[in-house]
N, C-alpha and C positions, 0 to 999 in steps of 0.2 A: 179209158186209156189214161196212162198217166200224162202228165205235163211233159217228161223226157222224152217220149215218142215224138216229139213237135219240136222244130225248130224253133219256134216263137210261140209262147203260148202266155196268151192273155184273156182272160174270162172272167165275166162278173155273173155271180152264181143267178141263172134262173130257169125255168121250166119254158121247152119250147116245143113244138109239136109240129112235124112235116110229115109227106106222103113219104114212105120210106120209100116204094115203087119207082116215084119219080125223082128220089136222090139216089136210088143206082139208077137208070138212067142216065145223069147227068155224069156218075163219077164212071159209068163205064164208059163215056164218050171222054175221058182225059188219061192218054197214053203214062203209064206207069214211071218215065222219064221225066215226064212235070213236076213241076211243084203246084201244091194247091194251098189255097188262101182261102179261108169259111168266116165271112165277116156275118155281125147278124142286127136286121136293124130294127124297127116296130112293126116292121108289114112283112119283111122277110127274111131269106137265109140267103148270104150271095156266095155264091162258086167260083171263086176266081182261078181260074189255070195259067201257069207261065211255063211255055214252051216252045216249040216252033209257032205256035197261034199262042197268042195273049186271050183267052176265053173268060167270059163272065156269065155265069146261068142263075136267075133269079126266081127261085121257090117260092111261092107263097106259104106265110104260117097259118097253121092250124089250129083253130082254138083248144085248147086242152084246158079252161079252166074248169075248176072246181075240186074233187081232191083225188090226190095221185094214188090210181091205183094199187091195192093189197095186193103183196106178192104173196102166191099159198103159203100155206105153215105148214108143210108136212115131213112127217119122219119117215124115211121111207128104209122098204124093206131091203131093196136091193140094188146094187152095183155094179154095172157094165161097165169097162176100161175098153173102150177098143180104138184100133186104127180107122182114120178115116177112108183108107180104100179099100177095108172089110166092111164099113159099115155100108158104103157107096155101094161095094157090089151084094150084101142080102138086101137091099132095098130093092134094085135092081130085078132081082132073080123076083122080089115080091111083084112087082108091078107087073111081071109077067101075066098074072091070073087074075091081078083085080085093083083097086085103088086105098084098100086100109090093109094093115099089115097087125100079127099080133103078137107081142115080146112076150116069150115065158121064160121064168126062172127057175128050174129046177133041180136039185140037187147042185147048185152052184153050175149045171149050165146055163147055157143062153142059147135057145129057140128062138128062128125067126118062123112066122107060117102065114100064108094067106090062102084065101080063098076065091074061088070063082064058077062061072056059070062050062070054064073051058077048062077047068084042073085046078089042080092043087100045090101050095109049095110047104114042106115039111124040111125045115134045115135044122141042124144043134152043132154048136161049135165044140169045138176041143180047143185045152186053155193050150195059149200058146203067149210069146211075145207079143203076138196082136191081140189077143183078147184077156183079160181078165174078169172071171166074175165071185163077186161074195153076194150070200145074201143072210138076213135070219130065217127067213120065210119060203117058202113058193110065191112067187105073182104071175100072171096073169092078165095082160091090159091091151087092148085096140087104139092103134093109132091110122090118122089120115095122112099116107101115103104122100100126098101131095104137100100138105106141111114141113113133114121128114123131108124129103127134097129137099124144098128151100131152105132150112135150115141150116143144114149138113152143106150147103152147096160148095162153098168158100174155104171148108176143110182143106188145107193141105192132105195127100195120102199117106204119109206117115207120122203127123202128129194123130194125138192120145184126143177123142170123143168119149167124152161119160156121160152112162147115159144111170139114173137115179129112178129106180122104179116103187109102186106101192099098188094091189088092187084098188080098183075104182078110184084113181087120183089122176092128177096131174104126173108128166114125167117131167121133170129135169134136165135139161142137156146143156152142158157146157164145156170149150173148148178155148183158146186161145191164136188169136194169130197176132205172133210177134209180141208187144206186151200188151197188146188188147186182150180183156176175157170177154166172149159172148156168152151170155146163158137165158135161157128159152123155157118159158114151162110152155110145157102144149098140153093140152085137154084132151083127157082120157074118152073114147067113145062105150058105149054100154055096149055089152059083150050080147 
């Protein structure tokens, strides 16, 4: 997030490590009308809310020493643009039948399909405003259902989800809310 997102922003560069879990928790318990204060000290991360309550929630940090994780290095073949309440509802329609879901790319569409013991889901989009796809390849890749969830959760529905495919890889997903980007690789499952 940049500095202008913040009223006050003052930070001295360091590597910090909290349960994300339990800092949404904390910030889903502080009504959207607050203001909030993120002091950070040796032992923790403090939560300050100012609003009808004066709120303070104190995290414990997490050790994260030693060296910061390699983010993949991949080239990947292809490119999903789409809205996040297209993408919300084929997840949706996937979870119907089972809990991993499988993205193909073909011929520049976009396949969602899952599988189960009670049926089956076989979707392909048509490009429209909400979806765009390119790729150079066909791919092919299984992902955990339950991951996609969380990830996507916080999407507004009509901002732009890309999602960055390659066989047997990690996918890529990133998005933005407001001037925040989030981006997410999540680990491919073996097909």
């Amino acid at each position: 997030m940049p500095a202008s997102s913040f009223r006050f922003f003052e930070v001295e560069p360091s590597v910090v490590g909290v349960d994300l879990s339990e800092l949404n928790k904390i910030v889903s318990r502080v009504p959207q009308t607050d203001s909030l204060r993120i002091d950070l000290t040796d032992f923790e991360l403090k939560v300050l809310a100012h609003g009808e309550f004066e709120k303070q929630f104190d995290l414990p940090l997490i050790d994260v020493s030693g060296e910061e994780p390699a983010l993949p290095k991949v080239k990947f073949d292809a490119t999903v643009e789409i809205t996040g309440r297209v993408l919300k509802e084929a997840l949706k329609d996937a979870s119907v039948f089972g809990s991993l879901v499988v993205f193909k790319v073909k011929k520049n569409n976009f396949l969602v399909e899952a599988k189960g013991t009670r049926g089956n889901l076989s979707s392909i989009s048509k490009e429209s405003k909400e979806i765009k796809v390119s790729s150079t390849k066909d791919v092919v890749a299984k992902f955990s259902l339950n991951f996609l969830h969380n990830i996507v959760r916080e999407v507004n529905p009509d901002d732009k989800v890309v999602l960055e495919l390659k066989n047997d890889s990690p996918m890529r997903v990133f998005y933005s809310i407001g001037e925040a980007r989030l981006e997410f690789f999540l680990a491919h499952m073996i097909l």
